[in-house]
Backbone as CSV, one residue per row, in Angstrom:
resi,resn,N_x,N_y,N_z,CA_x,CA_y,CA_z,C_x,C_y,C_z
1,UNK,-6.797,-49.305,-39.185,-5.501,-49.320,-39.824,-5.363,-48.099,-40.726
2,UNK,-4.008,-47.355,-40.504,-4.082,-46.429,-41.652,-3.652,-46.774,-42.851
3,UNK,-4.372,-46.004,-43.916,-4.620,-46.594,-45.089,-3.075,-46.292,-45.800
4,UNK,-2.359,-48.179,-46.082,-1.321,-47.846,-46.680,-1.177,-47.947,-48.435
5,UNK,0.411,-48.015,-48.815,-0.466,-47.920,-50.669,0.472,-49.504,-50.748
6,UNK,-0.033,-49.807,-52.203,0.794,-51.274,-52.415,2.150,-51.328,-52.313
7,UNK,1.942,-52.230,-51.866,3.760,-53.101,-51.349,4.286,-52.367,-50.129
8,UNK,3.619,-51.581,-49.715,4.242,-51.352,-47.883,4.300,-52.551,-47.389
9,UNK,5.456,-52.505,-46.418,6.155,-53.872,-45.939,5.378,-53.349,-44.855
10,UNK,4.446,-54.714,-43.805,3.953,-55.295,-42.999,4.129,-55.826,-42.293
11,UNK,3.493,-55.973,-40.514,3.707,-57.350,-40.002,2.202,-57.468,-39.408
12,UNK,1.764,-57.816,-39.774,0.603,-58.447,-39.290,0.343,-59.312,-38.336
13,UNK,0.196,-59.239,-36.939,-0.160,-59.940,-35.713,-1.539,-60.533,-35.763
14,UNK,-1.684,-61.727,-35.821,-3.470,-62.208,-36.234,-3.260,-63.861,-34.821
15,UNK,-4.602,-64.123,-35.138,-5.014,-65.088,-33.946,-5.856,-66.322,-34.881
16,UNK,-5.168,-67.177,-35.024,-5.296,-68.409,-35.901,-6.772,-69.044,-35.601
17,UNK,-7.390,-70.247,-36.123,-7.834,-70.889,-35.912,-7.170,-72.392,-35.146
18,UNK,-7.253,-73.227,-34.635,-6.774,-74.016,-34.201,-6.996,-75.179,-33.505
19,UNK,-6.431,-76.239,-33.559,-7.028,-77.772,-33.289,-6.998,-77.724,-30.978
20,UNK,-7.961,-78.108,-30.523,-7.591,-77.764,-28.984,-7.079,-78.594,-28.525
21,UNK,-7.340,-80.395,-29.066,-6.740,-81.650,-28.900,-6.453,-82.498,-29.721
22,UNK,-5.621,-83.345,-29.725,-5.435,-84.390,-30.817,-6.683,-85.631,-30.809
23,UNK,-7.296,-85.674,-30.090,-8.523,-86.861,-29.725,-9.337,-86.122,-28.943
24,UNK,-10.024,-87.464,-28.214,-10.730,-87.302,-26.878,-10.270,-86.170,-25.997
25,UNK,-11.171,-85.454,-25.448,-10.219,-84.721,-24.372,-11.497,-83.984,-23.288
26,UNK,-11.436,-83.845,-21.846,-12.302,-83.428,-21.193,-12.241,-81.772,-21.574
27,UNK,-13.394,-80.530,-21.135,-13.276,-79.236,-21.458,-12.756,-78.611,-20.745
28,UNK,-12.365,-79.018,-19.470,-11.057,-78.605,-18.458,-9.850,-78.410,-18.975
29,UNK,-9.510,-79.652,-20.403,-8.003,-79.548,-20.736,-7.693,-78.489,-21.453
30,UNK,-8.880,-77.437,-22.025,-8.249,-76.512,-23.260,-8.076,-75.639,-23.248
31,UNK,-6.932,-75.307,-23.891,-5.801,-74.005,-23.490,-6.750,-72.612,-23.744
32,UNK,-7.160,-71.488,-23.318,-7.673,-70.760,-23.592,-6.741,-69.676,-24.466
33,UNK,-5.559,-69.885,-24.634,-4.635,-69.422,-25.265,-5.114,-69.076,-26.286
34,UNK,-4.490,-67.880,-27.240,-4.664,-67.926,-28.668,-3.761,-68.371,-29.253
35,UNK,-3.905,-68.825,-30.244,-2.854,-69.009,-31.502,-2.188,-68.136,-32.309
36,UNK,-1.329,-67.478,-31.550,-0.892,-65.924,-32.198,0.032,-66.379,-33.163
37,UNK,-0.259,-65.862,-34.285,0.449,-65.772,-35.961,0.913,-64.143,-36.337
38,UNK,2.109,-64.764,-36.578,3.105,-63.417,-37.247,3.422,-63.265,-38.560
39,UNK,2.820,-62.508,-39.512,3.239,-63.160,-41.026,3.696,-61.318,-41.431
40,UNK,4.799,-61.846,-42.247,5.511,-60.365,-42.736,5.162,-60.323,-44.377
41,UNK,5.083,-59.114,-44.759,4.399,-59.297,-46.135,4.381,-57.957,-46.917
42,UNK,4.212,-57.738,-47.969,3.712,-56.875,-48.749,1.976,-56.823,-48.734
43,UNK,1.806,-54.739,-48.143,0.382,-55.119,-48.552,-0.360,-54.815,-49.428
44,UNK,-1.421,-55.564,-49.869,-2.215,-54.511,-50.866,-3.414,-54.790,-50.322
45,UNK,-3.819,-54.010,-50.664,-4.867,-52.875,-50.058,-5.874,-53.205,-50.409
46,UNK,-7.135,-53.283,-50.297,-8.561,-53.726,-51.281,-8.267,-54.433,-51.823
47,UNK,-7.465,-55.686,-51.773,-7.961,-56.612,-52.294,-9.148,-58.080,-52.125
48,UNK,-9.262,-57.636,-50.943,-10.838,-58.982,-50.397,-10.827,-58.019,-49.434
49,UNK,-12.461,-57.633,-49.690,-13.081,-57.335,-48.766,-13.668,-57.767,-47.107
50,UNK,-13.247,-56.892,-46.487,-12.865,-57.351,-44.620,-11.916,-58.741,-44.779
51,UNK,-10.395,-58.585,-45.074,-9.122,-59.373,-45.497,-8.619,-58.242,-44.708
52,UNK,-7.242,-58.753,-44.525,-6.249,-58.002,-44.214,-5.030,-59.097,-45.815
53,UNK,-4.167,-58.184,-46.284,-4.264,-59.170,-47.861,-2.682,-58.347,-47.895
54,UNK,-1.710,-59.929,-47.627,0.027,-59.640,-47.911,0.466,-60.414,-49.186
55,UNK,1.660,-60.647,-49.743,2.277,-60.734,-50.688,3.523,-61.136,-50.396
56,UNK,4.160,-62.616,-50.498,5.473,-62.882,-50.082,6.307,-61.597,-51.048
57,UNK,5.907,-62.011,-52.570,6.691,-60.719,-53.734,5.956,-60.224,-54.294
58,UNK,6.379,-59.180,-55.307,5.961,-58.359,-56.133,6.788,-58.141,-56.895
59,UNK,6.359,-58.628,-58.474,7.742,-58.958,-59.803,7.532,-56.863,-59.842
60,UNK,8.606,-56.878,-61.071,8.051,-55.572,-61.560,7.438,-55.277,-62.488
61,UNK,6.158,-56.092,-62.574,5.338,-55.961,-63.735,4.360,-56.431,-62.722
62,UNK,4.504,-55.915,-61.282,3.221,-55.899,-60.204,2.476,-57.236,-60.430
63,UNK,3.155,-58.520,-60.787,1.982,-59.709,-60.588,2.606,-60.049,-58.883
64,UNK,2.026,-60.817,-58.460,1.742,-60.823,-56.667,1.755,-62.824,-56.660
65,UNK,2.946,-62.617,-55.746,3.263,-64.474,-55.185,3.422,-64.315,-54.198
66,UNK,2.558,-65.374,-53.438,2.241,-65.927,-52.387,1.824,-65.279,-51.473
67,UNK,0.658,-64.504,-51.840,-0.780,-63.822,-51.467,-1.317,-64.971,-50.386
68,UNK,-1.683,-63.989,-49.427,-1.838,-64.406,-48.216,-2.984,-63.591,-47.408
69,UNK,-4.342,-63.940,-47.592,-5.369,-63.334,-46.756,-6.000,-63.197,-45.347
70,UNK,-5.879,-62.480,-44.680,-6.461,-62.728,-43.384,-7.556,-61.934,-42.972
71,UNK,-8.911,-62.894,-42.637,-10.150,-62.306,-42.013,-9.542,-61.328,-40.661
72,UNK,-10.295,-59.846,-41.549,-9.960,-58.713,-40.129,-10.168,-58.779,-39.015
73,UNK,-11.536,-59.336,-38.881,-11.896,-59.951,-37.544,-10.699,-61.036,-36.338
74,UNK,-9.578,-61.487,-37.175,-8.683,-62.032,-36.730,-7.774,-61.542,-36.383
75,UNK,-7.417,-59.950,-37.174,-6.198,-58.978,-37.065,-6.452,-58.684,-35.859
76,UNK,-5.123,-58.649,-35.007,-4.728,-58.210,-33.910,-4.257,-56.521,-33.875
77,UNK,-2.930,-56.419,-34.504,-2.232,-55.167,-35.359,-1.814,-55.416,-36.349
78,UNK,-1.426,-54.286,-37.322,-0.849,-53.921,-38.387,0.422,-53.109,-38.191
79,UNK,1.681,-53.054,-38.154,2.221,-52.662,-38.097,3.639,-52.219,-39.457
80,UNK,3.605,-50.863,-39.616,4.954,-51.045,-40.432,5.747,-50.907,-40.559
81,UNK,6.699,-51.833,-41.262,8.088,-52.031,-41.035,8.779,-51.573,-41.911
C-alpha cells in the first residue's frame, strides 16, 4: 500500500471471518466463498501494527470515532477515494 497521511478517505476490500453453517452440516456443504467486506473510512496510518486502521470521523481536535481495525493479512486492496 502506498503510504498515505491521516484522514485520506479509503475503501478497504478485506475477507471476513465467518460462520460456514448454522448447525450440523456435512464438509461437502461449505461455500468456499469468501466473505468479502467493504468498509469506507478515514485512514490512519501506524496505528496497530500489521492493521489496516479506518475512522468513521475525525473531530477537529483529531480525536478518532469509530476506529475500525483490520488484520493485513485479510486486506484484499486499499484503494483511494
Amino acid at each position: 500500500m502506498v503510504k498515505q497521511k491521516l484522514g485520506t478517505l479509503v475503501l478497504v476490500v478485506w475477507h471476513d471471518a465467518h460462520a460456514a453453517s448454522v448447525g450440523w452440516c456435512d464438509a461437502s456443504e461449505i461455500d468456499d466463498a469468501p466473505c468479502v467486506i467493504r468498509t469506507i473510512g478515514y485512514l490512519i496510518p501506524d496505528a496497530k501494527r500489521d492493521h489496516v486502521t479506518v475512522a468513521q470521523s475525525i473531530a477537529e481536535d483529531d480525536d478518532l470515532y469509530g476506529v475500525f481495525c483490520v488484520p493485513a493479512g485479510m486486506v484484499q486492496s486499499v484503494q483511494v477515494l
